[in-house]
C-alpha positions as CSV (number, residue, x, y, z in Angstrom):
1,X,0.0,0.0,0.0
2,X,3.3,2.4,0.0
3,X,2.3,5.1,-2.7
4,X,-1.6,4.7,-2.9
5,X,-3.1,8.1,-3.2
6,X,-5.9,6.6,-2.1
7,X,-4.4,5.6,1.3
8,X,-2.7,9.1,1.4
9,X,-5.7,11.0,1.1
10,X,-7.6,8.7,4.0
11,X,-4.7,9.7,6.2
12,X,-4.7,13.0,5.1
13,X,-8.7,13.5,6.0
14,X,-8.1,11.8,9.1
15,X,-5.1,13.7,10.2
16,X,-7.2,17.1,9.5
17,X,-10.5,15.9,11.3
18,X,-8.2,15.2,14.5
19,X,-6.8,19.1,14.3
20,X,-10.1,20.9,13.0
21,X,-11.9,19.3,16.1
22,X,-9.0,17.7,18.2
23,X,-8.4,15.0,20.6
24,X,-11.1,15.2,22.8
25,X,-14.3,14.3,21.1
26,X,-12.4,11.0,19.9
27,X,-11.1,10.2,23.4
28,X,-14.8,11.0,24.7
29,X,-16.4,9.1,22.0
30,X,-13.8,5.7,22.5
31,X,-14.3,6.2,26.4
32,X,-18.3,6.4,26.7
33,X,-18.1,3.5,24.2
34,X,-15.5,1.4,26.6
35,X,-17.6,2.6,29.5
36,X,-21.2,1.1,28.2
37,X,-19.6,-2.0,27.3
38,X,-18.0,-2.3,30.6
39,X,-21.6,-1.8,31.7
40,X,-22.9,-4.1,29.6
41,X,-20.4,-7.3,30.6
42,X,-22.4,-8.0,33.6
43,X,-25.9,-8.2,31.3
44,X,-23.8,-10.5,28.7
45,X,-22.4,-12.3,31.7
46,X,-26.1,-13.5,33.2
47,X,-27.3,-13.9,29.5
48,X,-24.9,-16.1,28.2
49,X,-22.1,-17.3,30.9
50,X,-24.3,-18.6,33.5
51,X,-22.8,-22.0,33.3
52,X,-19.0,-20.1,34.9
53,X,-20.7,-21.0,38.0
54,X,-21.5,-24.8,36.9
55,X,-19.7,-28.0,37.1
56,X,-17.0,-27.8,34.9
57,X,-18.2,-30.8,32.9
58,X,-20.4,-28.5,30.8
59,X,-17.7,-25.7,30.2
60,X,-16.3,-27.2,27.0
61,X,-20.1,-27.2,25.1
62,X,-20.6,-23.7,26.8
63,X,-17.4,-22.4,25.3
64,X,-18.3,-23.6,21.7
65,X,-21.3,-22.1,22.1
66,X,-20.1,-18.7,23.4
67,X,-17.7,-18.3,20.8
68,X,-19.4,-19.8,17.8
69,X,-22.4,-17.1,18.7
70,X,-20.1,-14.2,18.4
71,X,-18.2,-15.7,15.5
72,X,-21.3,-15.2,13.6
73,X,-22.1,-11.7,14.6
74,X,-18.7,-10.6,13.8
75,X,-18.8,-12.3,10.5
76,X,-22.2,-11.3,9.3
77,X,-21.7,-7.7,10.3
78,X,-18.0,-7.8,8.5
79,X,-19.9,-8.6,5.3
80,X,-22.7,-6.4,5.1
81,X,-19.8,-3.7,5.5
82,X,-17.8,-5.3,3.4
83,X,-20.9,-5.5,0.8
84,X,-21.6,-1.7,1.1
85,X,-17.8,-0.7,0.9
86,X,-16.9,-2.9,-2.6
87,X,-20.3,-2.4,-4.4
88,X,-22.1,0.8,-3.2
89,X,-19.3,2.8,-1.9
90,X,-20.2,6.7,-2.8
91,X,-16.2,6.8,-3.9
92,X,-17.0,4.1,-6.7
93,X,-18.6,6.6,-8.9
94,X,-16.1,9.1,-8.9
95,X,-12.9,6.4,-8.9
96,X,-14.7,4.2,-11.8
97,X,-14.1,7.2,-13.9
98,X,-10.3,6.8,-14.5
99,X,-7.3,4.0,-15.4
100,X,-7.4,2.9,-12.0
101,X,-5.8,-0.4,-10.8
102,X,-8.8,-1.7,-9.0
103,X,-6.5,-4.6,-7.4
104,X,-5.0,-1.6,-4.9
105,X,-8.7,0.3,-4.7
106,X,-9.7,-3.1,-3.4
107,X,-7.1,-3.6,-1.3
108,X,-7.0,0.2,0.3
109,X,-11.0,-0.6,1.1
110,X,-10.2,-3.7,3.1
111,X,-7.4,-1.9,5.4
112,X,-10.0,0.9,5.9
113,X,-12.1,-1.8,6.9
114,X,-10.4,-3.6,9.0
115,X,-9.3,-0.6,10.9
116,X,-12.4,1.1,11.6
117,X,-13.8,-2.9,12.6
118,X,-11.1,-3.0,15.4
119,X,-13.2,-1.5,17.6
120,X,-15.4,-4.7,17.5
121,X,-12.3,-6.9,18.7
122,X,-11.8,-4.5,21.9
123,X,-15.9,-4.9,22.7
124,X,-15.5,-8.5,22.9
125,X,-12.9,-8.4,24.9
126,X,-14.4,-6.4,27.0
127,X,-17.4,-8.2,27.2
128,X,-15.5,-11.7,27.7
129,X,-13.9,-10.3,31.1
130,X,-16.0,-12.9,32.8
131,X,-14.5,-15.4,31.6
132,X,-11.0,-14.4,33.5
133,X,-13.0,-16.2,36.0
134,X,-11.5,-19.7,34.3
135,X,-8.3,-18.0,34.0
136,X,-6.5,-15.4,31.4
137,X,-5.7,-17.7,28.8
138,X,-9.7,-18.5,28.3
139,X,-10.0,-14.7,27.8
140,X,-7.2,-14.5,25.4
141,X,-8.1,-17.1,23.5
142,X,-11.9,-15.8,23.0
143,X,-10.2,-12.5,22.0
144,X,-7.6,-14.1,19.9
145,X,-11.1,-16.0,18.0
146,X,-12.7,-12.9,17.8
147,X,-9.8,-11.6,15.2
148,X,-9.0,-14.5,13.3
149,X,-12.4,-14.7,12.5
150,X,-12.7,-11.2,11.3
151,X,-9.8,-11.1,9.7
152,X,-11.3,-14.3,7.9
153,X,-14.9,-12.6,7.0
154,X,-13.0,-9.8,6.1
155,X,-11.1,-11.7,3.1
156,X,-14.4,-13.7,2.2
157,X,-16.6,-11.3,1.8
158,X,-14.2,-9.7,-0.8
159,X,-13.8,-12.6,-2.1
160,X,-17.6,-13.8,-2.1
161,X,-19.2,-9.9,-3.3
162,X,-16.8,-10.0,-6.5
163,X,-17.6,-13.7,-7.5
164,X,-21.1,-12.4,-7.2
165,X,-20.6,-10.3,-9.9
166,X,-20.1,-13.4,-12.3
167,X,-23.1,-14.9,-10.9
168,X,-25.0,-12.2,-11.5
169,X,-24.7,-12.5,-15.2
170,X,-23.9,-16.0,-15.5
171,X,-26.4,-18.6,-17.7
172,X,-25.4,-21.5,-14.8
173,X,-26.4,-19.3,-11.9
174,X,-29.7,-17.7,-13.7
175,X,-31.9,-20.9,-12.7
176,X,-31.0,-20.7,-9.2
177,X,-31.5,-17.4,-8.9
178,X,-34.6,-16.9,-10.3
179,X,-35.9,-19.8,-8.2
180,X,-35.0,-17.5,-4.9
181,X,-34.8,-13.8,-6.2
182,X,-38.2,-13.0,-5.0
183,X,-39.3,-9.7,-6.7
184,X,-35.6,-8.8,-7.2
185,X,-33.5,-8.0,-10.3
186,X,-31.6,-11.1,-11.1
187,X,-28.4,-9.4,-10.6
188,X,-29.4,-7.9,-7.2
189,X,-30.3,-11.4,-6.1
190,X,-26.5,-12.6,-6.4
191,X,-25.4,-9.7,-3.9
192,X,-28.1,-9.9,-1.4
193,X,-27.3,-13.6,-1.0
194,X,-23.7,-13.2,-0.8
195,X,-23.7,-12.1,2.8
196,X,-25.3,-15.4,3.3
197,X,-22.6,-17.4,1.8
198,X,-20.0,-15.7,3.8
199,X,-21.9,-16.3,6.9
200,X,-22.5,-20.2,6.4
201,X,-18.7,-20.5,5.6
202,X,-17.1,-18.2,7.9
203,X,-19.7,-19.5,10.6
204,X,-18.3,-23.2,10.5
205,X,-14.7,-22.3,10.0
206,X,-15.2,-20.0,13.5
207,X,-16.7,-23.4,14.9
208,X,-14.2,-25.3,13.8
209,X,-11.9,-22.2,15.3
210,X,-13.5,-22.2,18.6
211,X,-13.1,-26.1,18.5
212,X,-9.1,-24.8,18.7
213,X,-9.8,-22.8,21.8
214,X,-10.9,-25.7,24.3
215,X,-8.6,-28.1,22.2
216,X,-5.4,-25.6,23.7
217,X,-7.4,-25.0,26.8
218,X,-6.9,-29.0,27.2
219,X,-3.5,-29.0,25.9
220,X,-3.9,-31.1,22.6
221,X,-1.2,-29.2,19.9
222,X,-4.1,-29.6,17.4
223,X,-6.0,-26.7,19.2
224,X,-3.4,-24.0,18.0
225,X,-3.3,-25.4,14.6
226,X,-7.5,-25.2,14.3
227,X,-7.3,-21.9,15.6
228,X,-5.0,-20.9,13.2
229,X,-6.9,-22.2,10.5
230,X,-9.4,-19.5,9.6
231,X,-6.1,-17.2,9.1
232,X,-4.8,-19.7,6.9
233,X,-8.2,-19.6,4.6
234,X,-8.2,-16.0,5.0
235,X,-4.7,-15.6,3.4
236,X,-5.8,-18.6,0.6
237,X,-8.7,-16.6,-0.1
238,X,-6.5,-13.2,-0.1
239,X,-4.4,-14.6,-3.2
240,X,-7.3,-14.5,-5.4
241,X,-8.8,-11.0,-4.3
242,X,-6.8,-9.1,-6.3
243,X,-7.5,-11.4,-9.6
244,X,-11.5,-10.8,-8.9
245,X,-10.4,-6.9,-8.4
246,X,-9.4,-6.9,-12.3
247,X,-11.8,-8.8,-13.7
248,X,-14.6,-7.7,-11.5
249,X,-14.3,-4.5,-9.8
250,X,-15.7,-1.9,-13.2
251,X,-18.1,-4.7,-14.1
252,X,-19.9,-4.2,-10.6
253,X,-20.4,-0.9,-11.2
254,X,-22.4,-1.8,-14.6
255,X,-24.2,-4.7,-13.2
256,X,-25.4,-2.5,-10.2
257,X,-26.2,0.6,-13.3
258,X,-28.2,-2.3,-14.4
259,X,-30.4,-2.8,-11.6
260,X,-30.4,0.5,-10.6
261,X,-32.0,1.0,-14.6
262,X,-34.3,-1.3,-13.6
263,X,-35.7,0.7,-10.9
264,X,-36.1,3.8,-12.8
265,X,-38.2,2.5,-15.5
266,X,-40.9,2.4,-12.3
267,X,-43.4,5.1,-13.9
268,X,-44.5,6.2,-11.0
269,X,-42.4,8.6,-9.4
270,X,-43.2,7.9,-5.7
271,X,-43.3,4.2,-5.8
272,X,-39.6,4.5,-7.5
273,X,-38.8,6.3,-4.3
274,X,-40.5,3.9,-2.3
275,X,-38.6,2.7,1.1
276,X,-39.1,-0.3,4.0
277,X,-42.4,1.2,5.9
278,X,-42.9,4.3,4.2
279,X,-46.2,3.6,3.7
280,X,-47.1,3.6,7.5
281,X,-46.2,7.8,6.8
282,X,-49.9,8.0,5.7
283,X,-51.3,7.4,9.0
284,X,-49.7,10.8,10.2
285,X,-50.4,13.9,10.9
286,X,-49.6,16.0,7.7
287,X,-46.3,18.1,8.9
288,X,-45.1,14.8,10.9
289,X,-45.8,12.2,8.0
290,X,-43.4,14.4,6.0
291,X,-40.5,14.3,8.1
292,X,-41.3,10.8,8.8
293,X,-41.4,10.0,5.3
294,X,-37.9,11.8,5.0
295,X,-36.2,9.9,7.9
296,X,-37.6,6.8,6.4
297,X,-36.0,7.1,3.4
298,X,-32.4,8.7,4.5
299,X,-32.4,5.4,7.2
300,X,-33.3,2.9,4.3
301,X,-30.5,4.2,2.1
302,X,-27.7,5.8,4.0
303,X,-27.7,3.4,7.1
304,X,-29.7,0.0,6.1
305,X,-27.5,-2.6,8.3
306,X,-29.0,-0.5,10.6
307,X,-32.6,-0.9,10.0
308,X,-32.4,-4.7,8.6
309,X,-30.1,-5.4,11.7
310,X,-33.4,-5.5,13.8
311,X,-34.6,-8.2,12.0
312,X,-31.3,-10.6,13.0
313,X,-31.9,-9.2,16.4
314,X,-35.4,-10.2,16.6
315,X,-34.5,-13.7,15.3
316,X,-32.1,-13.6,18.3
317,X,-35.1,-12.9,20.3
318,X,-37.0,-15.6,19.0
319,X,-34.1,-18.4,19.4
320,X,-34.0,-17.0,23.1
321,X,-37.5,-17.7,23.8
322,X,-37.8,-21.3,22.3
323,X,-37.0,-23.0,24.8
324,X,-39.4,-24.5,28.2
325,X,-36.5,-23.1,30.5
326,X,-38.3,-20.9,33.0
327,X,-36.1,-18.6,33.0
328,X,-36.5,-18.4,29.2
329,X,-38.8,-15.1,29.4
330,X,-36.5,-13.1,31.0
331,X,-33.8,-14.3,28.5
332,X,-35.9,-13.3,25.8
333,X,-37.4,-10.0,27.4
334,X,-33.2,-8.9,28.0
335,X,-32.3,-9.6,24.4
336,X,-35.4,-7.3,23.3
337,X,-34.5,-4.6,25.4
338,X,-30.9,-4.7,24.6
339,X,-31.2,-5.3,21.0
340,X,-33.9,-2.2,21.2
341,X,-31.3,0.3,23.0
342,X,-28.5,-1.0,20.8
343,X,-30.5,-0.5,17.3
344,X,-32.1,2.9,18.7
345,X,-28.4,4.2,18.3
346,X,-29.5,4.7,14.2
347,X,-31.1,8.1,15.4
348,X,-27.6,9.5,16.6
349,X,-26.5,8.8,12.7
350,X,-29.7,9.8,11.1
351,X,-28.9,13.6,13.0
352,X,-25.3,14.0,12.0
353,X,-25.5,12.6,8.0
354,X,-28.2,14.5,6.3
355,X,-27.6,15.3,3.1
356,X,-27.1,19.5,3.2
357,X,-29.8,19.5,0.6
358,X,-33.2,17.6,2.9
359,X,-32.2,20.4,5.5
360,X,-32.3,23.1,3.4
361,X,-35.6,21.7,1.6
362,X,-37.1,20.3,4.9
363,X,-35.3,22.9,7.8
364,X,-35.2,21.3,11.1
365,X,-38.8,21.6,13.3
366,X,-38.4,20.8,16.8
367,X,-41.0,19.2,18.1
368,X,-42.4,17.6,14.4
369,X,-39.4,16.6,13.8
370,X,-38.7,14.8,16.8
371,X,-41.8,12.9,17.1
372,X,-41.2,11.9,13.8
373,X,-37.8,10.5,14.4
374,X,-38.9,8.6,17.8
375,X,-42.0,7.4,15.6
376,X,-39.4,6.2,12.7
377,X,-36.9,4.5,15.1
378,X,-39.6,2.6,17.1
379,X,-41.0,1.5,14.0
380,X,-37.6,-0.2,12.5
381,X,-37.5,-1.7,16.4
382,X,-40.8,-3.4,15.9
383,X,-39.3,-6.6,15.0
384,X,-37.0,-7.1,17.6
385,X,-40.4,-7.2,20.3
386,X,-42.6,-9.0,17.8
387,X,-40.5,-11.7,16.9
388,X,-39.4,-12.2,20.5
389,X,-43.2,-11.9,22.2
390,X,-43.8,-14.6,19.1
391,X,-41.5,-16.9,20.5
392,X,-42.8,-16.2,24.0
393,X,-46.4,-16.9,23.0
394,X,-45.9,-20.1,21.8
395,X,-43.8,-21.5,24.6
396,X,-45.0,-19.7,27.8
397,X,-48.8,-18.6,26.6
398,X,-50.1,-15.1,27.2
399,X,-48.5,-14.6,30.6
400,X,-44.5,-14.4,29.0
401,X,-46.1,-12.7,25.9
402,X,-47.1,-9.9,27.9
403,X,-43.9,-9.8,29.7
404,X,-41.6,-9.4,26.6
405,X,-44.0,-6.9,24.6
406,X,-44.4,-4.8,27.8
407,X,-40.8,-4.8,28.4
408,X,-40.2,-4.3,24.9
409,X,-42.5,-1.6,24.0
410,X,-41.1,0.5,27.2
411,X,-37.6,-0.4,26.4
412,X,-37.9,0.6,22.4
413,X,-40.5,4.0,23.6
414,X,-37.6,5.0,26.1
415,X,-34.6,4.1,23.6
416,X,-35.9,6.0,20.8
417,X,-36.7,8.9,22.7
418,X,-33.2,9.2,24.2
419,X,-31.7,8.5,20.8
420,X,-33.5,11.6,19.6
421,X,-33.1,13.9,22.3
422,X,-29.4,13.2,22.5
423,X,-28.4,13.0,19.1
424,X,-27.8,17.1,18.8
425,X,-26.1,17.1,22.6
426,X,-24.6,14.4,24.5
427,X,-24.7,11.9,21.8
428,X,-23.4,8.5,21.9
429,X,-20.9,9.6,25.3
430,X,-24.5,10.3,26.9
431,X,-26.4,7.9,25.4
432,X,-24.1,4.8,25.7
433,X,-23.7,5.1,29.7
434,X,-27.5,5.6,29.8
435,X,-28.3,2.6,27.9
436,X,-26.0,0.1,29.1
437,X,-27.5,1.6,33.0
438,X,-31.3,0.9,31.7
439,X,-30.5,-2.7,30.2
440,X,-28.5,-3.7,33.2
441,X,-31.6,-2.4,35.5
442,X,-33.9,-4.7,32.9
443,X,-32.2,-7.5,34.1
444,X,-32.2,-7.2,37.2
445,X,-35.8,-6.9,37.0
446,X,-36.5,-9.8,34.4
447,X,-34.1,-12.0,35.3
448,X,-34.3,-11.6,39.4
């Protein structure tokens, strides 16, 4: 990467940011976020390492467990990124208009990646410090899984999102995906199920991973060398990046053209426009329904992961409530109003990324405004309590139902509200604090 003028530049805006607003507001913002997940250890420490305290008999299956869990959250959250950074980038516009090698423009993307992703490897470990209880090494390993399984997701999803170009246009791959597009272009259908792909393989090489980590635990040689293994398909996989680069980076940008085409030729102009929910905006009040309509669609394009992340949460939900356990309820009722304070976090973005343009056609309105926002951000939250008070239903009847939607619909009212209010002052070194303080009092509630 010596030389790139694209690495250059990223420095370059980065060293400028840190003098135009200086080293505080980073320090703050790293600190409230170090602070809320130091909150938040003894919530994920009840949740999911209630067996520390158990015979060790059962520690090996809990381990795999543990770490296979957040092996797939770090994996599926490194591709969507991944995703938005190769194929819709705004950059790729502007850099697909010259002789550019896009080998390096590849490459430069997944450093910038894999830098701003660190922070995810200092969460878990800070969300792992129960398991010093079992000793250091336990801890360190979990941490040491954590980033060999990013760094693998990391070189998949490259991998996986330019092969998808291929697929998108390729006679073999037509049948299949026309049998599970849906409604979607062909070519969007080989993208949207990428991610998948990359979570089903990077998922069972993090198994096979965290498989390493008791193996060492036990001291059996073989555990270092599974360990090691999803660095050693990472760097496999990393060879043929820069061949899929060349032959596939440009194409993307037509094949995505292509679908975007597709789109257009909509003849009506508001169903083009047309976002997740937006047509729950016609149930407002005038003046609110427009800047809920706005928010709607600046969430659905600029910050998506965001709003379809509720969805993976809620199926999180659900998997915690199927289950006769008694204490299943307050499991499920814990994820809710985590997931809900976590996802809630979209409003601080939404306040801080709004194209110059939407506030000088729609200027900011107080009170409208707000409502609007809370009204938006609750309704992306709504599957995280209905798929969880589905679960609950099913296994403990109307009682547990009414325990996870109540919980639920306070936790998501009081998340989205806070989100709002605190996204112009205070923002995420306020908010963070505040939530991990209100999900740690949940539990202690649910789960007493």
């Amino acid at each position: 990467m010596t030389g790139s003028p694209l690495l250059a530049a990223w420095r370059a805006r980065t060293r400028n940011r840190l003098r135009a607003d200086g080293p505080v507001p980073t320090l703050l913002s790293w600190l409230g976020t170090i602070a809320a997940l130091a909150l938040a250890a003894p919530i994920v420490d009840e949740m999911f390492m209630g067996w520390l305290a158990g015979p060790p008999a059962a520690h090996h299956d809990a381990i795999l467990a543990l770490l296979l869990r957040s092996g797939i959250v770090i994996t599926g959250w490194v591709a969507l990124d991944t995703y938005t950074a190769l194929i819709r980038d705004g950059d790729r516009e502007i850099l697909a208009l010259w002789p550019i090698d896009p080998a390096r423009t590849v490459r430069f993307e997944l450093l910038r990646l894999a830098v701003s992703h660190l922070w995810l490897v200092v969460a878990v470990g800070v969300l792992f410090l129960p398991l010093l209880a079992l000793g250091p090494l336990l801890w360190a390993l979990a941490v040491v899984h954590t980033l060999v399984t990013g760094v693998l997701a990391l070189s998949l999803s490259a991998a996986v999102v330019l092969l998808a170009v291929d697929a998108s246009d390729s006679p073999t791959w037509r049948p299949l995906l026309d049998l599970v597009r849906g409604q979607n272009h062909p070519a969007q259908a080989a993208f949207i199920y990428a991610p998948a792909l990359v979570l089903v393989i990077g998922g069972a090489t993090s198994f096979a991973a965290a498989t390493g980590v008791t193996r060492t635990l036990e001291g059996q040689p073989i555990g270092v060398v599974l360990l090691a293994l999803p660095l050693v398909l990472a760097a496999a996989v990393a060879t043929r990046v820069p061949g899929l680069a060349r032959r596939n980076w440009f194409r993307a940008g037509h094949v995505m053209a292509e679908v975007d085409a597709r789109y257009a030729l909509i003849e009506d102009q508001e169903e083009r426009l047309g976002v997740y929910l937006d047509w729950t905006a016609r149930f407002l009040p005038p003046r609110v329904a427009v800047y809920a309509l706005r928010d709607l669609r600046h969430g659905w394009r600029q910050r998506r992961t965001w709003v379809t992340g509720a969805w993976l949460v809620g199926l999180a939900a659900l998997v915690a409530s199927w289950s006769s356990d008694p204490v299943a309820t307050g499991r499920t009722a814990l994820v809710v109003a985590a997931g809900s304070w976590w996802l809630a976090a979209v409003a601080l973005r939404l306040a801080h990324d709004e194209p110059e343009f939407q506030q000088a056609w729609l200027p900011p309105d107080g009170r409208e405004q707000a409502v609007a926002r809370v009204y938006v951000v609750g309704l992306w939250l709504a599957p995280v309590v209905g798929l969880g008070a589905l679960g609950t239903l099913f296994w403990k009847g109307v009682a547990g139902f009414a325990v996870v939607v109540g919980v639920g619909l306070v936790s998501s009212g009081v998340a989205a509200l806070a989100a709002v209010l605190l996204a112009r002052r205070g923002g995420l070194v306020v908010y963070g604090p505040l939530a991990a303080v209100a999900v740690l009092s949940t539990a202690q509630g649910v789960l007493s």
